[in-house]
GURO-986440 format. One line per 8 residues: their letters; for each residue x, y, z of C-alpha. Coordinates in pm, whole numbers, plus 50000, padded with zeros to 5 digits. Layout:
# residues N
A	X:Y:Z | ...
//
This chain:
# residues 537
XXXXXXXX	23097:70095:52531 | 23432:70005:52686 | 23473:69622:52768 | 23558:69545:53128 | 23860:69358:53216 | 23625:69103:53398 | 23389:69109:53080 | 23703:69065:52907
XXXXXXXX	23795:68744:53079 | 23459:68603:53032 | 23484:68584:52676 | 23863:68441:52671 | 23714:68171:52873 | 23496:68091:52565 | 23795:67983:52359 | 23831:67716:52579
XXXXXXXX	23736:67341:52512 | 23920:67101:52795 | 23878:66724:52790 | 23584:66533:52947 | 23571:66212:52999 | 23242:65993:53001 | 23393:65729:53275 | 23523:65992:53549
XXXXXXXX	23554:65984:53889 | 23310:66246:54084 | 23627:66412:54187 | 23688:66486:53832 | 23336:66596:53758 | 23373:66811:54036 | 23675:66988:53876 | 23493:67013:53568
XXXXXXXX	23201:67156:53709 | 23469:67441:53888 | 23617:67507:53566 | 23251:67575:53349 | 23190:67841:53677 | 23497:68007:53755 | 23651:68051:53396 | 23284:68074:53155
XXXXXXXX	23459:67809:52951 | 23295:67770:52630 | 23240:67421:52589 | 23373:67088:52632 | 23515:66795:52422 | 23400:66412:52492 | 23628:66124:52505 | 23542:65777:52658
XXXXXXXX	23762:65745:52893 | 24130:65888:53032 | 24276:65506:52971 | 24142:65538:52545 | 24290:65875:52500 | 24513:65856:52182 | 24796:65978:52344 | 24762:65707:52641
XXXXXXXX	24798:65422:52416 | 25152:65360:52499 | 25108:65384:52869 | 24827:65025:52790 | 24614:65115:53040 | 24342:64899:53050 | 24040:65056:52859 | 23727:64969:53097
XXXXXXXX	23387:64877:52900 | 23045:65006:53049 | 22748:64933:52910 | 22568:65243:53045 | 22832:65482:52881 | 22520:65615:52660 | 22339:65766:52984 | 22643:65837:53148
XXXXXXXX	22726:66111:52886 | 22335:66244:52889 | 22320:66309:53246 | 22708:66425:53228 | 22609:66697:52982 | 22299:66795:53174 | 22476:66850:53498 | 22756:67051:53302
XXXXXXXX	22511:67247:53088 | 22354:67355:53483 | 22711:67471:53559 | 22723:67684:53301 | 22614:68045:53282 | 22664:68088:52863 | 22546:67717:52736 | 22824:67536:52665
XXXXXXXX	22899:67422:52292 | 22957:67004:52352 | 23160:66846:52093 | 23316:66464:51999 | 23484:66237:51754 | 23213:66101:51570 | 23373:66029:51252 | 23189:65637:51258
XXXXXXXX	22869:65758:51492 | 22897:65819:51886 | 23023:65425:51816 | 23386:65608:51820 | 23382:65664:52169 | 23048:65506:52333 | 22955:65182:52364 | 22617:65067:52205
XXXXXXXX	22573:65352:52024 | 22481:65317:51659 | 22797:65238:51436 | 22814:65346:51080 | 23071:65220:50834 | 23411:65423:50852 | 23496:65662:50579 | 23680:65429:50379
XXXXXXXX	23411:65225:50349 | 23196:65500:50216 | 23489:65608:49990 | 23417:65251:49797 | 23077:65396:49739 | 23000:65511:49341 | 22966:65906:49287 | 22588:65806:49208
XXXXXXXX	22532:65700:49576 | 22671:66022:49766 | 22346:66076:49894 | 22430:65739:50147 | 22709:65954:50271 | 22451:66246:50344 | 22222:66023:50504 | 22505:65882:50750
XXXXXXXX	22584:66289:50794 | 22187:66328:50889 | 22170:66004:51136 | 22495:66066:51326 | 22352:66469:51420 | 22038:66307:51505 | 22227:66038:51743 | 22452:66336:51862
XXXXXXXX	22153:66581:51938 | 22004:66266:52092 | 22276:66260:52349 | 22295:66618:52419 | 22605:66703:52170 | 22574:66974:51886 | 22924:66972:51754 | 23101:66707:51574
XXXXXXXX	23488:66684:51514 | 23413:66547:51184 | 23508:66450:50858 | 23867:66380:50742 | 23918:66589:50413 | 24245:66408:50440 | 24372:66228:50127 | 24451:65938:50167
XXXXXXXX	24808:65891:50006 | 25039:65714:50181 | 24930:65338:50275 | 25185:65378:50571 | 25046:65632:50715 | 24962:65535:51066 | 24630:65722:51209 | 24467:65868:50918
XXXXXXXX	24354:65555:50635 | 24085:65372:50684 | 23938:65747:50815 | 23961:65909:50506 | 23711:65870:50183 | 24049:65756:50002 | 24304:65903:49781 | 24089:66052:49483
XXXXXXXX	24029:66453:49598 | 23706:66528:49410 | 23568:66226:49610 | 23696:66303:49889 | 23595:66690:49874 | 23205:66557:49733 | 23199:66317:50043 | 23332:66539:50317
XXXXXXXX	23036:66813:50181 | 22767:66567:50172 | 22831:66400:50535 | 22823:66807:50609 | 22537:66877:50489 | 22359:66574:50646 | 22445:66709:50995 | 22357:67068:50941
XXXXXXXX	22015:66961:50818 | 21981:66810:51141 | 22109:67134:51323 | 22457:66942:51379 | 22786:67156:51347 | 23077:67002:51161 | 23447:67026:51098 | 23688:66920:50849
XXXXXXXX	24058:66824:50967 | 24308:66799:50995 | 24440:67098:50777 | 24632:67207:50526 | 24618:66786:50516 | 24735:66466:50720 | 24714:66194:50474 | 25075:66168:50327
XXXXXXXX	25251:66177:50624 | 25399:65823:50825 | 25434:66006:51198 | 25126:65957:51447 | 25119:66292:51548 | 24946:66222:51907 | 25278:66074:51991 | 25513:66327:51694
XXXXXXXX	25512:66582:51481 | 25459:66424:51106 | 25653:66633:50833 | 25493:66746:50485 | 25739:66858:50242 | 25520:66999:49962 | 25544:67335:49841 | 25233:67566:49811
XXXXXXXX	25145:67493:49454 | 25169:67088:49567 | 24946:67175:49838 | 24724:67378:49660 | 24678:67079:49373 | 24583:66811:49650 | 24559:66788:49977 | 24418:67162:50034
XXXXXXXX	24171:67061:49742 | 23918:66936:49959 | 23956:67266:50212 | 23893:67452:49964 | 23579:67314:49841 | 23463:67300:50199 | 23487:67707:50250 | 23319:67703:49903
XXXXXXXX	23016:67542:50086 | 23035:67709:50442 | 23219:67502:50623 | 23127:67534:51035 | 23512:67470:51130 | 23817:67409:51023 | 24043:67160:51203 | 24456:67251:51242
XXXXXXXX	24687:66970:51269 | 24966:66898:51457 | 25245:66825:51106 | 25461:67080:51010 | 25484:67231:50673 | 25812:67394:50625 | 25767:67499:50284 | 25496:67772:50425
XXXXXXXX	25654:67842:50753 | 25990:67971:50611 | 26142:67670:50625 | 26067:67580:50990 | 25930:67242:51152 | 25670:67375:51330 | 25315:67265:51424 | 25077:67425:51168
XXXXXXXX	24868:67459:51508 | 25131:67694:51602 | 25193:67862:51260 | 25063:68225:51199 | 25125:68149:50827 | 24944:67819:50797 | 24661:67956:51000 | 24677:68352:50912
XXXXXXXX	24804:68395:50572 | 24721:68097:50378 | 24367:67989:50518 | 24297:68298:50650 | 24390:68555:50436 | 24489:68315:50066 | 24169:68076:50130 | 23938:68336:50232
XXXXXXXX	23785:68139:50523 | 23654:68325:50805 | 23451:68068:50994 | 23544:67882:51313 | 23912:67754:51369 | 23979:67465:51618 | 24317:67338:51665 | 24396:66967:51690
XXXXXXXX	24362:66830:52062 | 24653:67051:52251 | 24743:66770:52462 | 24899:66547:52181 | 25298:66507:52194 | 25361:66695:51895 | 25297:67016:52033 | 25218:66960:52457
XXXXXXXX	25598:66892:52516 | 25709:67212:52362 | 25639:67474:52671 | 25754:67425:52994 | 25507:67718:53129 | 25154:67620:53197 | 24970:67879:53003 | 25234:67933:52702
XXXXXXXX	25109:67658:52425 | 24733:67767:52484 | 24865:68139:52399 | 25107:68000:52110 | 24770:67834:51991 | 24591:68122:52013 | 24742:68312:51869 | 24864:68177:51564
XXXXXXXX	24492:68209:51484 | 24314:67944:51659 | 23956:68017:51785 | 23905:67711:51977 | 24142:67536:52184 | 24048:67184:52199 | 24163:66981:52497 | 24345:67259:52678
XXXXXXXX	24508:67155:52946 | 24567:67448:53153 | 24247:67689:53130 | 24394:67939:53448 | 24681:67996:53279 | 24594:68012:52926 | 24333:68242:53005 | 24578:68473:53183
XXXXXXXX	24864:68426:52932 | 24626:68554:52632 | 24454:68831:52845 | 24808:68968:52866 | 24907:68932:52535 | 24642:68946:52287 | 24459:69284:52146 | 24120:69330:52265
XXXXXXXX	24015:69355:51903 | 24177:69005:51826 | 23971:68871:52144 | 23654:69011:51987 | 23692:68811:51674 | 23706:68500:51823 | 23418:68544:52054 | 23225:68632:51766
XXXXXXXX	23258:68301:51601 | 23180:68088:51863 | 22887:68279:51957 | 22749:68231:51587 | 22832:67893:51603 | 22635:67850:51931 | 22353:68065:51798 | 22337:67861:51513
XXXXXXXX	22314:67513:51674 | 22001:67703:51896 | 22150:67665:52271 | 22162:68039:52308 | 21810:68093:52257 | 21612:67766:52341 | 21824:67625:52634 | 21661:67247:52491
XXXXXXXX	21985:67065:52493 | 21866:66684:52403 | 21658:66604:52122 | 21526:66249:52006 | 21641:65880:52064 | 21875:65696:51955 | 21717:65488:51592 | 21914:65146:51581
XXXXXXXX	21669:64985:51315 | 21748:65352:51050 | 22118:65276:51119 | 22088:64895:50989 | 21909:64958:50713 | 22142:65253:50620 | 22428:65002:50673 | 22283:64736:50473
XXXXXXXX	22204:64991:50152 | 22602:65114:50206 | 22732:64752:50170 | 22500:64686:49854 | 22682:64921:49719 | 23061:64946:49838 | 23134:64567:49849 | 23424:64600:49588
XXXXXXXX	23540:64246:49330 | 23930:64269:49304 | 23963:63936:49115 | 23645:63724:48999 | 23698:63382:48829 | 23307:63268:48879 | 23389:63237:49244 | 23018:63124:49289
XXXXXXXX	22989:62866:49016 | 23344:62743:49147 | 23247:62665:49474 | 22922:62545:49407 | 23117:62249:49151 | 23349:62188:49453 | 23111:62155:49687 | 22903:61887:49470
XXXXXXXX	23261:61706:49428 | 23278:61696:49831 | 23595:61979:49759 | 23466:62250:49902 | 23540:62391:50280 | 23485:62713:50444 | 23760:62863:50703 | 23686:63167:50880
XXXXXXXX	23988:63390:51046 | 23912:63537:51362 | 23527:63500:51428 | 23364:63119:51483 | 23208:62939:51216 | 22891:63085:51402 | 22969:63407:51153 | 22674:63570:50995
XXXXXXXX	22859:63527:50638 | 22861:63148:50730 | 22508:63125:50830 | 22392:63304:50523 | 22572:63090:50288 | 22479:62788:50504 | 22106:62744:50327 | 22295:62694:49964
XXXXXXXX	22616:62614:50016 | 22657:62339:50339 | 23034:62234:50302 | 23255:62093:50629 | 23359:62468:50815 | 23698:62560:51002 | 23754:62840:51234 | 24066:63029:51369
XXXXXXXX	24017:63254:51604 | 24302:63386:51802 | 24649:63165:51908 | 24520:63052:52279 | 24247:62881:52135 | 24319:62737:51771 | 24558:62514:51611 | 24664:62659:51348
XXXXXXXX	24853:62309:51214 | 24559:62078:51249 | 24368:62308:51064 | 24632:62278:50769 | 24622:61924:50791 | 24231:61939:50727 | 24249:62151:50486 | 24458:61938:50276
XXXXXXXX	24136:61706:50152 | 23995:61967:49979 | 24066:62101:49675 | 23866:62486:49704 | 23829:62713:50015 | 23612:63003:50067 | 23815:63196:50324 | 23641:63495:50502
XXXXXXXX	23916:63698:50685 | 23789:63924:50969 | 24097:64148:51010 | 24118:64184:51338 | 24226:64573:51423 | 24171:64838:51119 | 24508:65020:51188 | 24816:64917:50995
XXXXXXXX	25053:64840:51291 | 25227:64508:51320 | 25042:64381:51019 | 24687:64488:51130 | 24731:64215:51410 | 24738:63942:51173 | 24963:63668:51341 | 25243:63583:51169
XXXXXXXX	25149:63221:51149 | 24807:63347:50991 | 24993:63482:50727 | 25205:63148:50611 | 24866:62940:50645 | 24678:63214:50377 | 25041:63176:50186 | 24981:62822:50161
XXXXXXXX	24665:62776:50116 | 24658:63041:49813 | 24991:62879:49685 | 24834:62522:49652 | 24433:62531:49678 | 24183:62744:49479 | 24087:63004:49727 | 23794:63244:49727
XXXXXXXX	23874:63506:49980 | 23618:63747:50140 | 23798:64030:50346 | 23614:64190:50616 | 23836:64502:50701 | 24083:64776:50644 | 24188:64697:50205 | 24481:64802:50339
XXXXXXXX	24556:64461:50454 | 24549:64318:50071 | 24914:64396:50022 | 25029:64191:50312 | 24861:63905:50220 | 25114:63688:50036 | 25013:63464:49742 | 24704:63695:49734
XXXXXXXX	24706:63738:49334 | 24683:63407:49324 | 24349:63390:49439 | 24073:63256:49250 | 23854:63515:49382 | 23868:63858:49637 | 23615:64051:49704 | 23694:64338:49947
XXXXXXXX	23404:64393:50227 | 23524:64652:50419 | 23337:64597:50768 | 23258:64335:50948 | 22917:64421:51008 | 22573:64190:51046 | 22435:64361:50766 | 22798:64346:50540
XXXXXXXX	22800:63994:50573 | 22476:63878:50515 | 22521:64116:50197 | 22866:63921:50122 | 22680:63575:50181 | 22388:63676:49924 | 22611:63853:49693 | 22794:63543:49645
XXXXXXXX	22544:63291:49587 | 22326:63509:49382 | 22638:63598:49212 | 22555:63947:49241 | 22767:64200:49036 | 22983:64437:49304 | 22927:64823:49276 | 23225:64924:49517
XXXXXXXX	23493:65069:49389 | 23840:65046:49533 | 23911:65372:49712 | 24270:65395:49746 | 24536:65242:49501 | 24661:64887:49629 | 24894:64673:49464 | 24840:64270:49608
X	25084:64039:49615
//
């Protein structure tokens, strides 16, 4: 039976995934709502708000807060599932829980946290895979833009780190399968990204296009490791990323979201994956500054082998440019796989778009068994029995970086261990010199840093004048330091090897830090281990 050309259109409207945004105006909604009817898009991708948009950092627009974000998106996705004549597939970031872009949502530890895990507790990592569908299902959503099966190998590197498992690729392939598998129990689709691999590269690419200079075999030996393992196990979708590749794209800088070789040849045809191919949001610098013609990057995109065009930005067009160009046949493939991925999720056939509530009290406990077992010793001298002696001897003081002295780590450590307690929290509101000159009648201080941001730039937001005081302190006290954050931050610590104890926490967490507080005066034994390779000063 011969396709009609308006059948025809109908189905290139399914490639197409445009931006939502929980905190819209009606107008916007409205739009929205115009583009689901007119074009048979075929679904939609959720971001918080137009202001948090990576690629609207640098215009710091103020981010606005609502505490009702969580029903905003439910009766959002209602009203565009009503729009809709072929249900629409819904996808997010979830990477850390609907936490990544929805207020009081459950928040699970990121995937460097889970990286610190031992092999023996992957099953954590499938349970946080199994709790995050059942949030996302909760809300309405059946597709997550999740995990990273990027390896995490370059310490600069300035939007992947603290989301990847870390730098070792059999972990990071193991971990990226279980968190799978935990969502598709629950009927959740996943997706790893950002291929052929983002971690060794120093370029944000929502503001440029990163460069990876490997060659094939390289490729093949690492970062693709993790890929590969994925389309052992059925992967849902693979993620494209906006970094060029030269070495497979005869020597050219361009996106592998707009490379027939990256996409066609090597995962296509060298990989042997034939599942669902999304490319990286189209909006992002690296790639939405390249056409001048509305239309042109979504048929670029398209065909270079994408299935799904994530955050399109001009559906009329795009749908027009690729009705032009592409073979009917070509058009037919890609339908295919999103209608199996929509078949498999169940909104073809059962129209029952939210399932559940959201379970706050699963998501502590699972965050409390993760920290028993990630929080990670880098340097133990009896930290405990140290600071217990001290604190006999009237030595000991606590001094707590960023958070009040009101910290759960303080008040858990507070029924043992009662010493005089100093806070900084941010430069308006601290002294930073009259806490040195405190400081100076004591001989041992238990220092619990709460980095304050978890990416890299300008020293993870560390004030300079945070820095000397840890440089001093470590240079002339005995200093037990407790690091709630990114281990990232370890190298920029100076003095830190002189430490007479670290212990890496990863988040800062209730549950993490009433686990630090016991761990330390029970003197537990840590079972984290380091994910990436660090060398402290």
């Amino acid at each position: 039976m011969k396709i009609t050309p308006q059948g025809l259109r109908q189905k290139v409207g399914q490639f197409f995934f445009p931006a939502v945004f929980i905190n819209d105006t009606e107008e916007n909604i409205q739009e929205t709502e115009r583009l689901i009817k007119e074009h048979n898009i075929g679904g939609l991708t959720f971001f918080h708000s137009r202001a948090s948009a990576a690629t609207n950092y640098e215009s710091k627009k103020q981010v606005v807060f609502n505490d009702d974000s969580y029903q905003k998106i439910k009766d959002l996705i209602v009203r565009y599932q009503k729009a809709a004549s072929t249900p629409l597939l819904i996808s997010i970031d979830a990477e850390w829980g609907l936490a990544m872009r929805i207020e009081k949502t459950p928040q699970y530890p990121y995937a460097i946290t889970l990286g610190a895990l031992p092999e023996s507790k992957s099953n954590l990592v499938y349970e946080v895979g199994k709790q995050i569908g059942l949030d996302l299902k909760a809300a309405g959503i059946h597709y997550n833009l999740s995990p990273l099966a990027d390896i995490n190998n370059n310490p600069n590197n300035p939007v992947i780190g603290y989301r990847s498992f870390g730098e070792n690729k059999e972990k990071v392939a193991d971990f990226s399968i279980e968190y799978l598998n935990g969502m598709s129990e629950v009927g959740v689709l996943g997706c790893l990204k950002h291929f052929p691999g983002h971690g060794n590269t120093n370029i944000d690419s929502h503001l440029g296009l990163p460069v990876l200079n490997e060659t094939l075999e390289e490729l093949l030996e690492n970062e693709l490791y993790p890929f590969i393992k994925g389309i052992e196990n059925n992967v849902d979708s693979i993620m494209i990323g906006h970094l060029a590749v030269p070495s497979l794209n005869d020597g050219k800088d361009t996106s592998a979201t707009l490379s027939k070789s990256i996409i066609e040849t090597l995962l296509r045809k060298q990989l042997g994956y034939d599942g669902l191919v999304i490319s990286d949001a189209l909006n992002m610098h690296s790639v939405s500054k390249l056409y001048e013609t509305k239309g042109e990057l979504e048929w670029e995109a398209f065909n270079a082998g994408n299935d799904v065009l994530c955050f399109a930005e001009n559906v009329p067009e795009g749908i027009e440019s690729i009705l032009k160009k592409a073979s009917p046949e070509r058009i037919e493939e890609s339908f295919n796989r999103i209608m199996k991925a929509k078949e498999k999720v169940g909104i073809l056939s059962d129209k029952i778009f939210t399932s559940g509530e959201l379970d706050f009290e699963k998501a502590s406990q699972l965050n409390l068994e993760i920290a028993q077992n990630a929080i990670t010793k880098i340097i133990d001298n009896s930290n405990t029995e140290l600071a217990f002696e001290a604190q006999k001897n009237n030595q000991l003081a606590k001094l707590s970086l960023y958070k009040g002295v009101g910290n759960t780590f303080f008040q858990t450590l507070h029924s043992k261990l009662e010493s005089p307690e100093f806070a900084f929290e941010n430069l308006e509101s601290s002294d930073i010199s009259t806490i040195k000159t405190a400081l100076e009648n004591f001989e041992t201080i238990l220092i619990a840093l709460f980095v304050p941001k978890a990416k890299p730039m300008h020293n993870f937001e560390i004030n300079n004048e945070v820095l000397e005081l840890l440089s001093d302190l470590l240079e002339t006290k005995k200093c037990i330091v407790y690091v709630f954050g990114n281990p990232y931050v370890l190298p920029i610590i100076p003095n830190l090897k002189k430490a007479s104890g670290v212990i890496q926490v990863y988040q800062d967490f209730e549950e993490f830090q009433k686990t630090a507080g016991i761990q330390f005066l029970e003197n537990i034994s840590c079972n984290g281990i380091l994910p990436v390779n660090i060398d402290i000063q």
